[in-house]
C-alpha positions in Angstrom: 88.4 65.1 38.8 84.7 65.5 38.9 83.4 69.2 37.7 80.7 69.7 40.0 79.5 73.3 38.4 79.1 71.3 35.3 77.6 68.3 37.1 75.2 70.2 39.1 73.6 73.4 36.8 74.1 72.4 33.2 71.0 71.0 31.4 71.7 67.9 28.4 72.0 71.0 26.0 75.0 71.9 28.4 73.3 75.6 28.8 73.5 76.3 32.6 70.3 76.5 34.0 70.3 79.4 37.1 66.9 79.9 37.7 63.1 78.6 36.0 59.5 79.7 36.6 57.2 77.4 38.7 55.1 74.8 37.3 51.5 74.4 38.0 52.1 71.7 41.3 54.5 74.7 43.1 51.0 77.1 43.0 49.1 73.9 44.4 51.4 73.3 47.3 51.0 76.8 48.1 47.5 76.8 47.9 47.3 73.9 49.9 49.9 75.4 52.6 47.9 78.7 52.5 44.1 76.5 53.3 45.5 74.5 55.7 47.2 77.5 57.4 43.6 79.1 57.4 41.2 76.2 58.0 42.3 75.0 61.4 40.2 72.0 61.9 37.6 69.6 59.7 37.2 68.2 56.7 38.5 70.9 54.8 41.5 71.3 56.7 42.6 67.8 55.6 41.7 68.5 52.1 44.3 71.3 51.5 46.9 68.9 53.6 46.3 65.8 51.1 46.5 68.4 48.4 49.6 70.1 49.1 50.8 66.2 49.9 50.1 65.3 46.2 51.3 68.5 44.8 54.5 68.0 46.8 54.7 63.8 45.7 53.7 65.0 41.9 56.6 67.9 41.5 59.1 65.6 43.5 58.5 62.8 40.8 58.8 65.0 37.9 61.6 66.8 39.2 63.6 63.6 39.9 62.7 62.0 36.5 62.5 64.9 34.2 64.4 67.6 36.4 66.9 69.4 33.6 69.8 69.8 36.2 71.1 67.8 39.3 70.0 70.4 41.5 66.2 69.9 40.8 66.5 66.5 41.1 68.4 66.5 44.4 65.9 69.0 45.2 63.0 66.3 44.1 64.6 63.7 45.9 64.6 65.9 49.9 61.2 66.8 49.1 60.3 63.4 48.4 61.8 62.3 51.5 61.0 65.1 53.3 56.8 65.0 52.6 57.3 60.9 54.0 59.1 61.6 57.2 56.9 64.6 57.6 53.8 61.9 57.3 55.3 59.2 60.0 56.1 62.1 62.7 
């Protein structure tokens, strides 16, 4: 039988990782949600869009090659997929 706990929050050390600060592309995607929020319209507005997009793409990537437990990378993966779909709607 699978141990999910196991599969899910331990790290390759086997420590279980609960919680871990946020990496410089999390404070971009919020400063590109924050601009766009403000900026309504223009030039700008799409600027802080196509940054939070490639804050978003960057920290899904790393998360889903580097992430340390299954949970970030399943987390990397629905943003991935979630920043695409969001895109074609």
């Amino acid at each position: 039988m699978v141990n999910f706990k196991k599969l899910l929050f331990q790290d390759n050390t086997g420590k279980y990782v609960i919680a871990q600060p946020p990496n410089l592309p999390v404070y971009t995607m919020l400063v590109g949600i924050i601009g766009s929020h403000i900026v309504a319209t223009g030039k700008l507005h799409t600027f802080f869009e196509l940054l939070f997009f490639g804050a978003a793409f960057l920290w899904s990537y790393l998360e889903i090659r580097f992430g340390e437990a299954g949970v970030r990378r399943i987390m990397g993966v629905l943003v991935m997929i979630g920043i695409f779909v969001s895109r074609l709607i």
